[in-house]
N, C-alpha and C positions, 0 to 999 in steps of 0.2 A: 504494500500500500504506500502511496507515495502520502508527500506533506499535504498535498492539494485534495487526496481525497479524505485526508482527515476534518471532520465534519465538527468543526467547536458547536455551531449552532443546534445540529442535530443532538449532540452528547447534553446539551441543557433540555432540550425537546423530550428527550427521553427520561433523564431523569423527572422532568416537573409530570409526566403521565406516571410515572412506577410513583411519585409520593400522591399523584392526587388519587388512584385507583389503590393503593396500598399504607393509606394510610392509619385505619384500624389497628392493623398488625406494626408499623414503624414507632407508633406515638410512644409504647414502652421501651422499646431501645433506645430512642432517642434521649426520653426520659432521665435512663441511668446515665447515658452522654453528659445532659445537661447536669447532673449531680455532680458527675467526676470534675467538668472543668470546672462549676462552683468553687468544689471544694481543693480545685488545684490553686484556685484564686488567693485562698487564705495561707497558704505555705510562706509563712519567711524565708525573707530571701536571704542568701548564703546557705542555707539548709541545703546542701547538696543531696543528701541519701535523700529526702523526703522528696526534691524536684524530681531525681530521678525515679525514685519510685510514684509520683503522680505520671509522669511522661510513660512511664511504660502501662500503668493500668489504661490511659487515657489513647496509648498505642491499643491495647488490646478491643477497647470499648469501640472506639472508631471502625478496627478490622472486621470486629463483631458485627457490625453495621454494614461494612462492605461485602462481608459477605453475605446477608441475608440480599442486600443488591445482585450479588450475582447469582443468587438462585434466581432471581426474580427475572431480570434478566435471562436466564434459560428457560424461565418459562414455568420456574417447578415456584409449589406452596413453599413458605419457612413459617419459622415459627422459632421459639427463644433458642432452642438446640443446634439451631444454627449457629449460632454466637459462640460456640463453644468448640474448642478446638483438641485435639489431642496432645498428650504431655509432650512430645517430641515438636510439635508445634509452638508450643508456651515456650520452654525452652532456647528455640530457635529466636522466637521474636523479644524472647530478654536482650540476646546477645545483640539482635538488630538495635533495640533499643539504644544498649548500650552506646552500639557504634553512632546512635545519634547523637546520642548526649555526649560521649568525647570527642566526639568533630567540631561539633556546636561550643563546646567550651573551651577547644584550642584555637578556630578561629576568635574568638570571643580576647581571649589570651593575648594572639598576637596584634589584634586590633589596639588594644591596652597598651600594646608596647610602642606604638607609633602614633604620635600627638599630630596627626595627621588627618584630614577629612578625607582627601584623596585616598588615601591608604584605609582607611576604613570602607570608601564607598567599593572598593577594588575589591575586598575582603566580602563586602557582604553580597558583589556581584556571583565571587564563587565559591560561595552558601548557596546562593541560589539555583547557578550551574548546576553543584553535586546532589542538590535537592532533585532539579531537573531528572538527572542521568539515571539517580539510583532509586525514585518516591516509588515504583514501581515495585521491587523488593516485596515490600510488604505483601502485596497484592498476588503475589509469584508463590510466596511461601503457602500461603493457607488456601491458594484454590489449585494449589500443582504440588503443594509438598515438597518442595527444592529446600535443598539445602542454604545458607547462609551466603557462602560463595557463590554457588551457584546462580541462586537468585540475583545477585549483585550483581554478577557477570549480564546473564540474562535482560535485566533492568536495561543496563548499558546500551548492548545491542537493540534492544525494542525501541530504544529513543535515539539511536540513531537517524539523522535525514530530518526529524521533527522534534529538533530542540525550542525554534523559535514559535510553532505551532503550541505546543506543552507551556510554552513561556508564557504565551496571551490566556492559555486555559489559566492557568496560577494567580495573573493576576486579574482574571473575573473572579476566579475563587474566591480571593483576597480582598476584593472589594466589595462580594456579595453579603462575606462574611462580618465586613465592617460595617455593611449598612443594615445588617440582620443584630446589632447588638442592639440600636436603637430602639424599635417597635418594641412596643409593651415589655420593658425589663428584662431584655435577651430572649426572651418569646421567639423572635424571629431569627435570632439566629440557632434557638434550638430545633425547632420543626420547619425552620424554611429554607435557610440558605446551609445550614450543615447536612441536611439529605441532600440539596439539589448541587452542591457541591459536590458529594461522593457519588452519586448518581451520574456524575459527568462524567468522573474520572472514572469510575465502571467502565462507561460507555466506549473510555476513548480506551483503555486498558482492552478492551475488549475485542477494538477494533484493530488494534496493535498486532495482538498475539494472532491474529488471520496472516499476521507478513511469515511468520514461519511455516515453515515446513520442515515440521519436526513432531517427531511421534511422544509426545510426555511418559508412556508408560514405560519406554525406554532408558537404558542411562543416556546421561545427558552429555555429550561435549561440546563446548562453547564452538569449538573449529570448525562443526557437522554443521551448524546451523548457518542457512539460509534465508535468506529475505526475499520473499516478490517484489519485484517492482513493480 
């Protein structure tokens, strides 16, 4: 799939029909969503154990949610057991976690270290790159069971050719998200712009993984894999 046929408009199109036909069954996940970053909110800062351990349950609650999106997306019922993952899965997305939060905190580090705007803005340009290359990770482990590397590897490749595509997705995310705090006391961005957000990125994840041609039930190597153009 080239850049041109990835569809930003289409991936919001779809997400906003799965929340308006499926929202019964979303308003409790969402629910626990909105608790978690709540009560991410009250964590003192410099608490490191405590940031990271909200970052990672607020990892899990998210995927929870994406993946009840991609059943939805194939078509099939869910229901809360979706949300719920196998230990070699938890596992796997600590460690991702982790990798988020000590990337995030070395850039974070070396920004500190240069009294620099320029060098800051340069720093958070590639935060956003490696957000870019690798956001897909998550999405790789819990609906394909890949490994940690693997997954990361895979990321990489899936967002090749559609860096600046994924770039405009990020920041409608980002802005849907900010203007979803406003209405009724985070209201909106509990049940509105955090499903149609994840419902995008379902969408475009979705339409990604059609570039390869590759068998998942397979082992995996990164060198076998193929892209259509």
């Amino acid at each position: 799939m080239s850049s041109n046929q990835l569809s930003i408009r289409d991936s919001f199109k779809f997400a906003w029909r799965i929340l308006k036909n499926n929202f019964s069954v979303l308003v409790g996940p969402l629910v626990l969503w909105g608790v978690v970053f709540l009560l991410g909110l009250f964590i003192p800062r410099g608490t490191s154990i405590l940031s990271f351990i909200a970052g990672y349950i607020r990892l899990l609650v998210t995927l929870g949610i994406a993946n009840l999106l991609l059943q939805l997306y194939d078509g099939l019922k869910v229901s809360w057991e979706d949300m719920i993952f196998n230990q070699q899965v938890y596992v796997i997305l600590f460690l991702l976690s982790a990798v988020i939060y000590l990337t995030s905190a070395l850039l974070t580090t070396i920004a500190g270290l240069f009294n620099s705007m320029i060098a800051s803005f340069l720093l958070m340009g590639l935060g956003v790159f490696l957000f870019i290359r690798f956001f897909l990770a998550g999405y790789l482990i819990i609906d394909k069971d890949l490994a940690l590397i693997t997954a990361l590897q895979l990321s990489y490749v899936l967002t090749e050719g559609v860096v600046l595509k994924l770039l405009i997705l990020w920041l409608l995310t980002v802005a849907l998200n900010i203007l979803g705090i406003f209405p009724g006391l985070l209201l909106g961005l509990i049940f509105v712009s955090t499903p149609l957000s994840l419902g995008a990125t379902v969408f475009i994840y979705r339409n990604l993984l059609e570039r390869l041609n590759f068998n998942f039930e397979e082992p995996i190597f990164i060198q076998d894999i193929d892209l259509n153009d």
